[in-house]
DSSP file (Angstrom, degrees, kcal/mol; ACC not computed):
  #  RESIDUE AA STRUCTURE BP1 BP2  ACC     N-H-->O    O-->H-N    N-H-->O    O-->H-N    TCO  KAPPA ALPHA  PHI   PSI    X-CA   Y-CA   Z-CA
    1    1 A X              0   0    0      0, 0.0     2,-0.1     0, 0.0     3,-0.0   0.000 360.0 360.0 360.0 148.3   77.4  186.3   91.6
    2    2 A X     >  -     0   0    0      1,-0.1     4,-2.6   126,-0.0     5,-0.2  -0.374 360.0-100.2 -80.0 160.7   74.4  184.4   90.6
    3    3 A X  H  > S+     0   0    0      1,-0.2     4,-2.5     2,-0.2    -1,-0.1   0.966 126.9  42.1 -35.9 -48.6   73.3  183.5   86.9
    4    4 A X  H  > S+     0   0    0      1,-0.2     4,-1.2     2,-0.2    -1,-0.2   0.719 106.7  55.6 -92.9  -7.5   70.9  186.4   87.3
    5    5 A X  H  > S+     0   0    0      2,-0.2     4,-2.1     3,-0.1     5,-0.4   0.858 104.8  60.3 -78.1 -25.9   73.0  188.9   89.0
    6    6 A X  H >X S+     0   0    0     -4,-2.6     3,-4.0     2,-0.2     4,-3.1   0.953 111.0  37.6 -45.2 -77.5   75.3  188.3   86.0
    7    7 A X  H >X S+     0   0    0     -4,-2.5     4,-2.0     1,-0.3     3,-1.3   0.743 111.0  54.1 -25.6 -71.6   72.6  189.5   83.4
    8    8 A X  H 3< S+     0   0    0     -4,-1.2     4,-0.5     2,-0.3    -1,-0.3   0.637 116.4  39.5 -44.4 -41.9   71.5  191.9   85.4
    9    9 A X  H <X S+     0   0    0     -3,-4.0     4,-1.3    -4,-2.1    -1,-0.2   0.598 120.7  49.8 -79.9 -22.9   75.9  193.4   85.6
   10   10 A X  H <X S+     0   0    0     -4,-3.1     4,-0.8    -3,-1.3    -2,-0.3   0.945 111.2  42.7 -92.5 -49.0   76.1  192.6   82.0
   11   11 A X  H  X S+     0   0    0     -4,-2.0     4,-1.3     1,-0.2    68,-0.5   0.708 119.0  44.2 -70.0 -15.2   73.0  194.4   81.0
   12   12 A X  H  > S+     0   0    0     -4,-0.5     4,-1.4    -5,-0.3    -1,-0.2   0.830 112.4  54.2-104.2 -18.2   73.8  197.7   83.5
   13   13 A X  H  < S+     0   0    0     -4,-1.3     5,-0.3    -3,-0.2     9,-0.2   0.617 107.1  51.7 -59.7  -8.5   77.8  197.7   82.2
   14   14 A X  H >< S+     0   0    0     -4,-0.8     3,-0.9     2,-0.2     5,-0.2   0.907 109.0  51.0 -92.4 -29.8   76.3  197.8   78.6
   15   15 A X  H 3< S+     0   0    0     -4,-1.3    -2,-0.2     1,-0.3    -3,-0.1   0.989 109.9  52.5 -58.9 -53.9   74.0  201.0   79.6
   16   16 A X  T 3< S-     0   0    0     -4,-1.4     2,-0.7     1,-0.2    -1,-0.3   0.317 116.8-109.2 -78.5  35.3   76.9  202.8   81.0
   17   17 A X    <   +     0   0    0     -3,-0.9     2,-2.0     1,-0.2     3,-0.2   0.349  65.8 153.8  83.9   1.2   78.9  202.6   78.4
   18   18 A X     >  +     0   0    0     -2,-0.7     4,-2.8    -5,-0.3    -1,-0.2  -0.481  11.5 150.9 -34.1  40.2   81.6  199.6   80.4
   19   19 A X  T  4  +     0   0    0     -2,-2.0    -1,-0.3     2,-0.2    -2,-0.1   0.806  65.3  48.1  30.1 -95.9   82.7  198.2   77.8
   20   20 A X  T >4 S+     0   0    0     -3,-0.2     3,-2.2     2,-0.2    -1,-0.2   0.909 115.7  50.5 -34.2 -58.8   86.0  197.2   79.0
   21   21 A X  T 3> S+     0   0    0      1,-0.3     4,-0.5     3,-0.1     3,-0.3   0.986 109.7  56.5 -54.7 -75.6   83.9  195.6   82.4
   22   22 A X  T 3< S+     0   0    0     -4,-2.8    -1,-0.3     1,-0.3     4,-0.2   0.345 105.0  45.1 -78.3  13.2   81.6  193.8   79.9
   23   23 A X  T <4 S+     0   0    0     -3,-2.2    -1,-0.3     2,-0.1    -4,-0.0  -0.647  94.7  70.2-100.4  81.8   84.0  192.1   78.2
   24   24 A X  T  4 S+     0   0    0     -3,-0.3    -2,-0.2     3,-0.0    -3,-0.1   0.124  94.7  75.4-151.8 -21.4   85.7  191.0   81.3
   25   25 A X  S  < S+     0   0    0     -4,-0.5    -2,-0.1   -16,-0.1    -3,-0.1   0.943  89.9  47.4   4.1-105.6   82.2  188.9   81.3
   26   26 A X  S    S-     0   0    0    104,-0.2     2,-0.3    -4,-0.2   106,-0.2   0.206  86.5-110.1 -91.6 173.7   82.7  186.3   78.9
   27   27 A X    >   -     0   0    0    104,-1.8     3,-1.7     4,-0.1    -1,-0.2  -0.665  31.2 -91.9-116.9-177.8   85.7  183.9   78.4
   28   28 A X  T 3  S+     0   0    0     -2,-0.3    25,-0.4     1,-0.3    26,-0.3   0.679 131.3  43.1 -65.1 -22.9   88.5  183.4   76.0
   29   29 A X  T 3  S+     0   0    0     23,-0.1    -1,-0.3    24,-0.1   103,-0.1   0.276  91.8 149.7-105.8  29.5   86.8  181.2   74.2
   30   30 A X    <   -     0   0    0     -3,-1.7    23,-0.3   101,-0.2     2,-0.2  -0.016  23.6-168.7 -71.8 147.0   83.1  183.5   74.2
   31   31 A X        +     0   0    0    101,-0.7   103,-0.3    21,-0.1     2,-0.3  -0.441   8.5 175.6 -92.8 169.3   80.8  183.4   71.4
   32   32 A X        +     0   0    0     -2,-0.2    19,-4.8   101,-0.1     2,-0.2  -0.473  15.1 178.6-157.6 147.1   78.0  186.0   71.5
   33   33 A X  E     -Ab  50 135A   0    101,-2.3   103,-1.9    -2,-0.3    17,-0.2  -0.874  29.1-165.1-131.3 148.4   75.9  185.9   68.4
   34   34 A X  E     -Ab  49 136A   0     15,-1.1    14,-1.2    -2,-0.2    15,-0.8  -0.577  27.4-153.3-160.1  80.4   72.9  187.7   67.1
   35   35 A X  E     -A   47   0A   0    101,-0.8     2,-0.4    12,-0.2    12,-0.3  -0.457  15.2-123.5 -73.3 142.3   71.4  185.6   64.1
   36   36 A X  S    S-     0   0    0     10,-3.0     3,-0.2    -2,-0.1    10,-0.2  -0.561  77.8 -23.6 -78.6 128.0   69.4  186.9   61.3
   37   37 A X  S    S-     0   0    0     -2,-0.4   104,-0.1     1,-0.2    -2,-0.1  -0.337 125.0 -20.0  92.0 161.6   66.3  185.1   61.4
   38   38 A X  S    S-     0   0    0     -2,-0.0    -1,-0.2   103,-0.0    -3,-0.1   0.990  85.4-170.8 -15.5 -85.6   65.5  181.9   62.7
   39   39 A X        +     0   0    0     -3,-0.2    -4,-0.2     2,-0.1     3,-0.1   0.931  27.8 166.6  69.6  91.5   69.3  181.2   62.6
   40   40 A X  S    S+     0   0    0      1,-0.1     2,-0.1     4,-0.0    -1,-0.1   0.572  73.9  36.2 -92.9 -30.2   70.6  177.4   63.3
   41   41 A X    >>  -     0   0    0      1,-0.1     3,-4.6     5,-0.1     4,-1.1  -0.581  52.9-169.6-161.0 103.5   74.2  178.1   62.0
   42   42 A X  T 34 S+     0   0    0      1,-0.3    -1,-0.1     2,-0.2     5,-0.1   0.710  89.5  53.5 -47.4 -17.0   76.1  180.8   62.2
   43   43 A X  T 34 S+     0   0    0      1,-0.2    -1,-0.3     3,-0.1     4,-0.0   0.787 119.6  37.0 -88.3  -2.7   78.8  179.7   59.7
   44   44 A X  T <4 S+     0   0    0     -3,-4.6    -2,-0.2     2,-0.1    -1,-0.2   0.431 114.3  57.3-120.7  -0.3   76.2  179.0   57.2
   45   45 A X  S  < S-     0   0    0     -4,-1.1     2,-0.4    -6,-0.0     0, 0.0  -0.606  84.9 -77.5 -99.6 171.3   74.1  181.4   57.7
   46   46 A X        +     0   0    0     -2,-0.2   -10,-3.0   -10,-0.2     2,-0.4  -0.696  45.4 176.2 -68.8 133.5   73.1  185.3   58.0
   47   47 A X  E     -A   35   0A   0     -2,-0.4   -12,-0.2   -12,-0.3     3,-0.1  -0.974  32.2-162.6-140.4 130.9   74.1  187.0   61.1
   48   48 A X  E    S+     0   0A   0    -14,-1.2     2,-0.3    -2,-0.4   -13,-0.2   0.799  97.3  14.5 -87.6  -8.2   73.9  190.5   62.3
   49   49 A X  E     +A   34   0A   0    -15,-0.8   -15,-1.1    87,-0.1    -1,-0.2  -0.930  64.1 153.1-129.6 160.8   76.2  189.8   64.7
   50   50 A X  E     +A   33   0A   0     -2,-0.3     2,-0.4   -17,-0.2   -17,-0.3  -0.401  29.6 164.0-174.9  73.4   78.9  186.4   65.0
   51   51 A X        -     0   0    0    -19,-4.8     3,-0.1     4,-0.1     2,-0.0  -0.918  27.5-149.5-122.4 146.0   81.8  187.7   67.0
   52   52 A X     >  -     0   0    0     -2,-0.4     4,-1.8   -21,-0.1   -21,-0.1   0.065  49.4 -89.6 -63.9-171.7   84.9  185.5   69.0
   53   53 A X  H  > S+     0   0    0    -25,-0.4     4,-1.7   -23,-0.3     5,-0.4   0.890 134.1  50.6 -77.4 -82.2   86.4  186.9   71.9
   54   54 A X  H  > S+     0   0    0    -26,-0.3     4,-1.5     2,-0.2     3,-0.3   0.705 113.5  45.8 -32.7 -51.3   89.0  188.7   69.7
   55   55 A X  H >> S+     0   0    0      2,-0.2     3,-1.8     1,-0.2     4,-1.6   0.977 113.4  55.0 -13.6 -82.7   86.0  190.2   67.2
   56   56 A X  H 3< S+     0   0    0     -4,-1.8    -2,-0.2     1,-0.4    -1,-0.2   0.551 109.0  42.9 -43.8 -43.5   84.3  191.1   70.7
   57   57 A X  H >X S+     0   0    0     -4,-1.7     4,-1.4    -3,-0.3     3,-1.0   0.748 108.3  61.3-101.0 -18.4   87.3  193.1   71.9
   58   58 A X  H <X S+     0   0    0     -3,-1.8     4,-2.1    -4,-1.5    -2,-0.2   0.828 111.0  41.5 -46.7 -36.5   87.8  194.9   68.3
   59   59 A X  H 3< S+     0   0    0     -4,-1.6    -1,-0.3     1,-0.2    -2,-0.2   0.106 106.4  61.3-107.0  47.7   84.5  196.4   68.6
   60   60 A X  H <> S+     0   0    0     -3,-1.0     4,-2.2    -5,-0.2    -1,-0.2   0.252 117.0  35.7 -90.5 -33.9   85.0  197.2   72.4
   61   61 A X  H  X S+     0   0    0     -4,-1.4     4,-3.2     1,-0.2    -2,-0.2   0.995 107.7  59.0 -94.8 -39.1   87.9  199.4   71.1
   62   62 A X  H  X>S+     0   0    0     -4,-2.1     4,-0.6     2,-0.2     5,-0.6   0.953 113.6  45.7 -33.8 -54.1   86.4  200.7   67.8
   63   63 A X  H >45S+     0   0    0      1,-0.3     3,-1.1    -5,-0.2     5,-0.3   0.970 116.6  49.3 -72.3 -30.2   83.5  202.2   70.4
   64   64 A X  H 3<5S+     0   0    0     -4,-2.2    -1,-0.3     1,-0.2    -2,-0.2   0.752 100.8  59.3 -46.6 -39.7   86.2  203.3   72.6
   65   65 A X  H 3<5S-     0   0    0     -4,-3.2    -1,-0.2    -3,-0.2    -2,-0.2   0.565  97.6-122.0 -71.0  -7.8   88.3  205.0   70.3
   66   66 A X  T <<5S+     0   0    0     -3,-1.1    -3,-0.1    -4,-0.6    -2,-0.1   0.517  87.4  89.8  76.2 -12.9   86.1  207.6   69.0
   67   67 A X      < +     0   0    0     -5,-0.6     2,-0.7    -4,-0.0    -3,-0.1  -0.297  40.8 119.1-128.2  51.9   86.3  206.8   65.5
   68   68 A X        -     0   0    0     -5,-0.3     4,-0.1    -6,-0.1    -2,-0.0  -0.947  51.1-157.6-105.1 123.7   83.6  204.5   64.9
   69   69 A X  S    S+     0   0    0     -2,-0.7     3,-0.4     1,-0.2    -1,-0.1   0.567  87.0  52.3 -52.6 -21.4   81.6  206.5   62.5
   70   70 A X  S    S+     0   0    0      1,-0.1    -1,-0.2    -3,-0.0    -2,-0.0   0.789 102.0  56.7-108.1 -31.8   78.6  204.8   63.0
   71   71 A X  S    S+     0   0    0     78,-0.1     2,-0.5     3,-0.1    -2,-0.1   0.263  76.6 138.3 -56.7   7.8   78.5  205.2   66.9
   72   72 A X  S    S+     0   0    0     -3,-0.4     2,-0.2     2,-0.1     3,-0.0  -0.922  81.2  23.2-128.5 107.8   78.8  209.3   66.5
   73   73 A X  S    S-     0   0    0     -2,-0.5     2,-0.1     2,-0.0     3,-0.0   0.843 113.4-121.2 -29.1 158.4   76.8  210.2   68.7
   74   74 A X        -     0   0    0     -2,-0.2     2,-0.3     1,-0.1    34,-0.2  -0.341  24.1-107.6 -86.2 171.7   76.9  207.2   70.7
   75   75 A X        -     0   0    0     32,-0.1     2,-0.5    -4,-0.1    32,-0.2  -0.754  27.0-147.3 -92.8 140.2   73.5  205.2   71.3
   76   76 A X  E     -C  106   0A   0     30,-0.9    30,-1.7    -2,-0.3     2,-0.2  -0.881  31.5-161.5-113.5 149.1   72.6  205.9   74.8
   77   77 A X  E     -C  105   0A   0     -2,-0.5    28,-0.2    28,-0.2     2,-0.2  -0.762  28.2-163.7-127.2 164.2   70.7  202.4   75.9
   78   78 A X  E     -C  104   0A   0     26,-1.6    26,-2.3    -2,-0.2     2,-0.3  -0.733  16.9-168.6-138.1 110.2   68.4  200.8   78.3
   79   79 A X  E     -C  103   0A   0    -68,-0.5     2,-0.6    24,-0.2    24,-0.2  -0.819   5.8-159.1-121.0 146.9   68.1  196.9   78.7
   80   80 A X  E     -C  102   0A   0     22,-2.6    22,-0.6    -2,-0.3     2,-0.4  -0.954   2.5-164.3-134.0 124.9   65.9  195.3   80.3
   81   81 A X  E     +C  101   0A   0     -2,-0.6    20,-0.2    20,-0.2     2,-0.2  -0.796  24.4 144.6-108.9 110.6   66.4  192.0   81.4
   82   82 A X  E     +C  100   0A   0     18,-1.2    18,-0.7    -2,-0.4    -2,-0.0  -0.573  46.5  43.1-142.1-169.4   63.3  189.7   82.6
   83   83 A X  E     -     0   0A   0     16,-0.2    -1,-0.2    -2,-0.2    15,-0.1   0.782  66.4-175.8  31.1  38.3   61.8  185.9   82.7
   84   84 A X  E     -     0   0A   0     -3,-0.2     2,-0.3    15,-0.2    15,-0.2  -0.380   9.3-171.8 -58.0 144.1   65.4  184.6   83.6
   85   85 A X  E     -C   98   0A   0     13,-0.8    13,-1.2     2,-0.0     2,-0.6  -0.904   8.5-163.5-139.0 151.8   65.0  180.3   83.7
   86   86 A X  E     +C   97   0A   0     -2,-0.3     2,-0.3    11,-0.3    11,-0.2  -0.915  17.6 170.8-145.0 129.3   68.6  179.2   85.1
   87   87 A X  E     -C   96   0A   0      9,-1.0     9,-3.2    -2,-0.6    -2,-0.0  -0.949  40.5-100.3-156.6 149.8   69.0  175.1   84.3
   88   88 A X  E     -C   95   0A   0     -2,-0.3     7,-0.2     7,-0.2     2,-0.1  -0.073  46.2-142.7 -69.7 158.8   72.0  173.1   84.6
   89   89 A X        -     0   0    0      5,-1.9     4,-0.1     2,-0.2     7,-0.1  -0.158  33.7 -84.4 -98.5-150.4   74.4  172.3   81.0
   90   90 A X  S    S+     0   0    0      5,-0.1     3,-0.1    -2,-0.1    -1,-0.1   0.868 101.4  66.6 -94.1 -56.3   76.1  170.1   79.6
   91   91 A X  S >  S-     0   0    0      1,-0.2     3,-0.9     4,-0.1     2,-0.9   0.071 101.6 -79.5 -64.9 169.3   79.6  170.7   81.3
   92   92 A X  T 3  S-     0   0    0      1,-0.3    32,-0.5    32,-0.0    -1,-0.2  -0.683 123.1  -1.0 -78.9 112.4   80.5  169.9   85.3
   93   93 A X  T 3  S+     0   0    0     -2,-0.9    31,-0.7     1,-0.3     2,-0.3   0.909 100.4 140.5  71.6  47.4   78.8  173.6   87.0
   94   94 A X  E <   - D   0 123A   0     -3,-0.9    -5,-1.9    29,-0.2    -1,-0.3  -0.939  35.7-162.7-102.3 130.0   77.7  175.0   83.4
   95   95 A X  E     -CD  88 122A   0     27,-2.2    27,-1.3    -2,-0.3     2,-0.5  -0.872  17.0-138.0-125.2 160.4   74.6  176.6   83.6
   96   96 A X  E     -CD  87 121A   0     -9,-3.2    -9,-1.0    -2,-0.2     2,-0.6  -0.967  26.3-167.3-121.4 123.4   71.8  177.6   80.3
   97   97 A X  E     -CD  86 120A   0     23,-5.5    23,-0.9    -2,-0.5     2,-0.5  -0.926   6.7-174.5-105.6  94.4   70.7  180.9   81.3
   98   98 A X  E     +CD  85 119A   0    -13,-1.2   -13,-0.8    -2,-0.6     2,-0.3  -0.885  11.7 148.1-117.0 146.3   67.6  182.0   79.2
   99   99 A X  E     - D   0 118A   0     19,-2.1    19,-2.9    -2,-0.5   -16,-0.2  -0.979  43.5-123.2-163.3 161.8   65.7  185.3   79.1
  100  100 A X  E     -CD  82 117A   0    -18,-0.7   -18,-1.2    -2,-0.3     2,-0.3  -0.411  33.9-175.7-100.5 168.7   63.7  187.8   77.1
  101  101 A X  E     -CD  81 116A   0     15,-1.1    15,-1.7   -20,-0.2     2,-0.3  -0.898  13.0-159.0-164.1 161.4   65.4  191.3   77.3
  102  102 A X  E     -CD  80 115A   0    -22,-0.6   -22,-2.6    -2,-0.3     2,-0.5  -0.863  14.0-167.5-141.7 136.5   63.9  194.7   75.6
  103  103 A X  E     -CD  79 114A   0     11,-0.6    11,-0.9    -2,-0.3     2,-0.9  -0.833   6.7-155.2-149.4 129.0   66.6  197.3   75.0
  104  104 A X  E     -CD  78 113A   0    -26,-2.3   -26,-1.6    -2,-0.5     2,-0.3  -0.712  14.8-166.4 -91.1 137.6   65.6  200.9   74.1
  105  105 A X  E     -CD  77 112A   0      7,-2.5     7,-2.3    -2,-0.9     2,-0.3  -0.988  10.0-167.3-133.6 151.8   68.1  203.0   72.2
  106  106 A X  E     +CD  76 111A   0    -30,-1.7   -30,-0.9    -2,-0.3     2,-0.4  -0.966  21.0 141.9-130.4  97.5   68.4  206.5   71.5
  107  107 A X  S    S+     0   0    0      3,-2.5   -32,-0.1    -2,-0.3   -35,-0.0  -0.793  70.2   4.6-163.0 119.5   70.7  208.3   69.0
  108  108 A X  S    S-     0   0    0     -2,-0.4    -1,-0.1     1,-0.2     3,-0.1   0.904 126.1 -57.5  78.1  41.2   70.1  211.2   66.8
  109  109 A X  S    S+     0   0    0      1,-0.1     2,-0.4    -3,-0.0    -1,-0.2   0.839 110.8 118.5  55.7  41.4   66.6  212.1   68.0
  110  110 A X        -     0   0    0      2,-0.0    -3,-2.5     0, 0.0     2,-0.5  -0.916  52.3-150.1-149.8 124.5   65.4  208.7   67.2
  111  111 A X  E     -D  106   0A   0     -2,-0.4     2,-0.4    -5,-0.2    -5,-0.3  -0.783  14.3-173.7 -83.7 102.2   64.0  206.2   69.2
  112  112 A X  E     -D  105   0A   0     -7,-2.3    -7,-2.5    -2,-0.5     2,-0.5  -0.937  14.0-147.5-118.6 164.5   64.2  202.2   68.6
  113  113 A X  E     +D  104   0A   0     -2,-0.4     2,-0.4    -9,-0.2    -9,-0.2  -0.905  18.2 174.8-127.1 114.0   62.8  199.2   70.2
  114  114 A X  E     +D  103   0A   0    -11,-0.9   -11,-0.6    -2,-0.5     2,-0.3  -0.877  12.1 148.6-126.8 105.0   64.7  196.1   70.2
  115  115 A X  E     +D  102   0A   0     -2,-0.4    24,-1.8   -13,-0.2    25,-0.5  -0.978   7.0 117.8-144.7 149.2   63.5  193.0   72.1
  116  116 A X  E     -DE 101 138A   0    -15,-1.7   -15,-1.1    -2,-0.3     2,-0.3  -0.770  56.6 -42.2-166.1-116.2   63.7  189.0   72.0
  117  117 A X  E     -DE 100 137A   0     20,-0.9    20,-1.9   -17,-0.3     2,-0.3  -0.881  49.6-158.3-133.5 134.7   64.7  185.6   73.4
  118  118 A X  E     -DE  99 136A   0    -19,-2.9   -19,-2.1    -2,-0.3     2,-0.3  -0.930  12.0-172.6-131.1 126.7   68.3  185.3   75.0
  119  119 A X  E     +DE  98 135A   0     16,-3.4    16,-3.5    -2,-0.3     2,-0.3  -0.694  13.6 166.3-103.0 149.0   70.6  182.1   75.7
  120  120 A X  E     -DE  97 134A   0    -23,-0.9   -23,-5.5    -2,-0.3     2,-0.3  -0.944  17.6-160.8-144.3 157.7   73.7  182.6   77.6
  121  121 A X  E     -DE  96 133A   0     12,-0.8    11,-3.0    -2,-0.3    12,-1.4  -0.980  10.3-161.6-139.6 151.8   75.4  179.8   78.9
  122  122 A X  E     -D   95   0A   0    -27,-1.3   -27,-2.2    -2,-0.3     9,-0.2  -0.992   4.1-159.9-126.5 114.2   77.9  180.3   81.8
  123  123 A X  E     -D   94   0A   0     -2,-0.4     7,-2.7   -29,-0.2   -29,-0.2  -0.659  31.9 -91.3-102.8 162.0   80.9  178.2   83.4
  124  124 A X  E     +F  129   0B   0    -31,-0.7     5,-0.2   -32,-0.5     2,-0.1  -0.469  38.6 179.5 -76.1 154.5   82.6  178.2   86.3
  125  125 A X  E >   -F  128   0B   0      3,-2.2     2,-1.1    -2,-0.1     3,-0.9  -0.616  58.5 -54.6-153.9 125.0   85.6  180.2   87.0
  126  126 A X  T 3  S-     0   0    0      1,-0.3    -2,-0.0    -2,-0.1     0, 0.0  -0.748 121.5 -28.6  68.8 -84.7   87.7  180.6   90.1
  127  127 A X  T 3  S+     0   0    0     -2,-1.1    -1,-0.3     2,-0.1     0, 0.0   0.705 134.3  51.0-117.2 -37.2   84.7  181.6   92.5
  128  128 A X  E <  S-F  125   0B   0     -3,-0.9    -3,-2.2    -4,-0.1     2,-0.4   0.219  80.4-102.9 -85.7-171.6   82.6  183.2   90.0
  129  129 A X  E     -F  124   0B   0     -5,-0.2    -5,-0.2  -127,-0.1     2,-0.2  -0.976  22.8-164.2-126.0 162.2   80.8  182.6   86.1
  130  130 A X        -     0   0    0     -7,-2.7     2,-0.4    -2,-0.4  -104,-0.2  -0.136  27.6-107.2 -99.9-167.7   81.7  183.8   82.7
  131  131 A X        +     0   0    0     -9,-0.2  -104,-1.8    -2,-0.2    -9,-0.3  -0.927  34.1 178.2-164.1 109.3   79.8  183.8   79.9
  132  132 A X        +     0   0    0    -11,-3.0  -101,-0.7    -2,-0.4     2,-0.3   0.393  66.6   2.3-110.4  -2.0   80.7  181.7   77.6
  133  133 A X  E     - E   0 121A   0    -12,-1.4   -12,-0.8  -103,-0.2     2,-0.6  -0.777  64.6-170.6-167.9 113.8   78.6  181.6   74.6
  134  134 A X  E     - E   0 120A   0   -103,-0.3  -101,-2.3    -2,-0.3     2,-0.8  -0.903   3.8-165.9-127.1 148.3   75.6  184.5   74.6
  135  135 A X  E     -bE  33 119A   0    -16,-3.5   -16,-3.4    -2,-0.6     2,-0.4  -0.957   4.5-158.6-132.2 117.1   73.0  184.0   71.6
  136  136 A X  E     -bE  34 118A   0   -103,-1.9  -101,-0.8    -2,-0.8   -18,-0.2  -0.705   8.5-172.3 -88.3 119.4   70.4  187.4   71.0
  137  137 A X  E     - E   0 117A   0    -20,-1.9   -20,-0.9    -2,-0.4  -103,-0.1  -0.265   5.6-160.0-137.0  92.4   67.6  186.5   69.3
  138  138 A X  E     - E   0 116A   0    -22,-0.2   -22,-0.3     1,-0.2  -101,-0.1  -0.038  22.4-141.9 -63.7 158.7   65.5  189.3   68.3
  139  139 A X  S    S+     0   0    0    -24,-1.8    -1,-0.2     1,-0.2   -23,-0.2   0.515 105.9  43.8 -60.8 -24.3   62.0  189.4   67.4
  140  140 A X  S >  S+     0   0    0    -25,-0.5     3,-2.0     1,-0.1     2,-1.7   0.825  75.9 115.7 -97.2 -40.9   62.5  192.0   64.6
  141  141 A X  T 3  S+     0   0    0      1,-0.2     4,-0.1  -104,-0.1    -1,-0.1   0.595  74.6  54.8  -7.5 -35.4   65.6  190.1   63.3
  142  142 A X  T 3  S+     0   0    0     -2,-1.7    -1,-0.2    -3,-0.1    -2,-0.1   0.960 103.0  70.3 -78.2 -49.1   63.5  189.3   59.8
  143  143 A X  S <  S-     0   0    0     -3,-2.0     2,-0.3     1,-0.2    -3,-0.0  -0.109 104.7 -87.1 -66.6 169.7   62.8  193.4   59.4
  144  144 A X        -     0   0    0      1,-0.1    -1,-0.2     0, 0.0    -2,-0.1  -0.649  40.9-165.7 -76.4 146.9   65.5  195.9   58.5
  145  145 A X        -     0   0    0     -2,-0.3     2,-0.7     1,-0.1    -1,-0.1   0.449  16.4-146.8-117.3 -15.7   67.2  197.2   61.7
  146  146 A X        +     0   0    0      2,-0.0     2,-0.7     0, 0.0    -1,-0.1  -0.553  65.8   3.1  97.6-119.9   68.9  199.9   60.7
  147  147 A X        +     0   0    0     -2,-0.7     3,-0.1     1,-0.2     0, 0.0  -0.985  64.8 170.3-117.1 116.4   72.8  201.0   62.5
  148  148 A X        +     0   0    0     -2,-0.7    -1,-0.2     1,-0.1     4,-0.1   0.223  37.0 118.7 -84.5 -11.5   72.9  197.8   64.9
  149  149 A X        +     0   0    0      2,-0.1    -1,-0.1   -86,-0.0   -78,-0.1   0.720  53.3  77.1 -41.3 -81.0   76.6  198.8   65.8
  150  150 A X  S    S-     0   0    0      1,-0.2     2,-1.0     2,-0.1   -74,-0.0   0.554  97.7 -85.6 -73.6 168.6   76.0  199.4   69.9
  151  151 A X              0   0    0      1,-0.2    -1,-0.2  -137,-0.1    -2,-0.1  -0.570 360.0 360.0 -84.9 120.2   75.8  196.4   72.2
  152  152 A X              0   0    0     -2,-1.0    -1,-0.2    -4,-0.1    -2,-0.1   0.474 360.0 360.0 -94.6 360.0   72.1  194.4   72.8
């Protein structure tokens, strides 16, 4: 798969509810981040989201299980993933993947609009890439957001 067919698999596993599939993405040592704000450093900062791979796969099972209370009804989603810029990293075949993404959700007759700036960066592995580190940064961040639980 290419950089952008990734997005493009990570953003239609999130609609359909693949979970399992969209951590299977990133790699053992995955970041994915969602800073409040600006946001320069997540350990020193506010974050609506800051999860490891182990975080990452607690809330894949929370939505799985049926008892996360704040997923009830689940958010049915749409993302839309656009202006992908693909440039080599830092590492040997590491690439910095940036794009803007819009993601509509839907839960409990209410409509929100969620959209901003997104870094992923990607290594190789065996034939493919991972996702090794993905960083949201919304536009709204600054405003109150409401139940953020579901996956941007």
């Amino acid at each position: 798969m290419t950089a952008e067919e990734i997005l493009y698999r990570e953003a239609a596993l999130l609609d359909a509810g693949r979970f399992d599939e969209w951590l299977e993405l990133f790699t053992d040592d995955a970041v994915y981040w969602i800073p409040q704000g600006e946001g320069g450093d997540p350990e020193h900062e506010v974050s609506i989201v800051y999860d490891d791979r182990r975080r990452m796969h607690e809330r894949v099972l929370r939505l799985g299980s049926g008892f996360a209370y704040s997923q009830d009804p689940p958010s049915r989603t749409c993302h839309l993933v656009g202006n992908v810029l693909v440039e080599p990293g830092e590492g040997e075949g590491e690439l910095r993947v940036g794009s803007k993404l819009i993601v509509a959700e839907v839960r409990r007759n209410a409509q929100n609009l969620f959209a901003g700036a997104v870094e992923h960066v990607l290594v190789p592995d065996g034939e493919g890439l991972r996702i090794r580190r993905k960083v949201v940064r919304l536009v709204n961040s600054d405003i109150p957001l409401g139940n953020v639980t579901f996956l941007i």
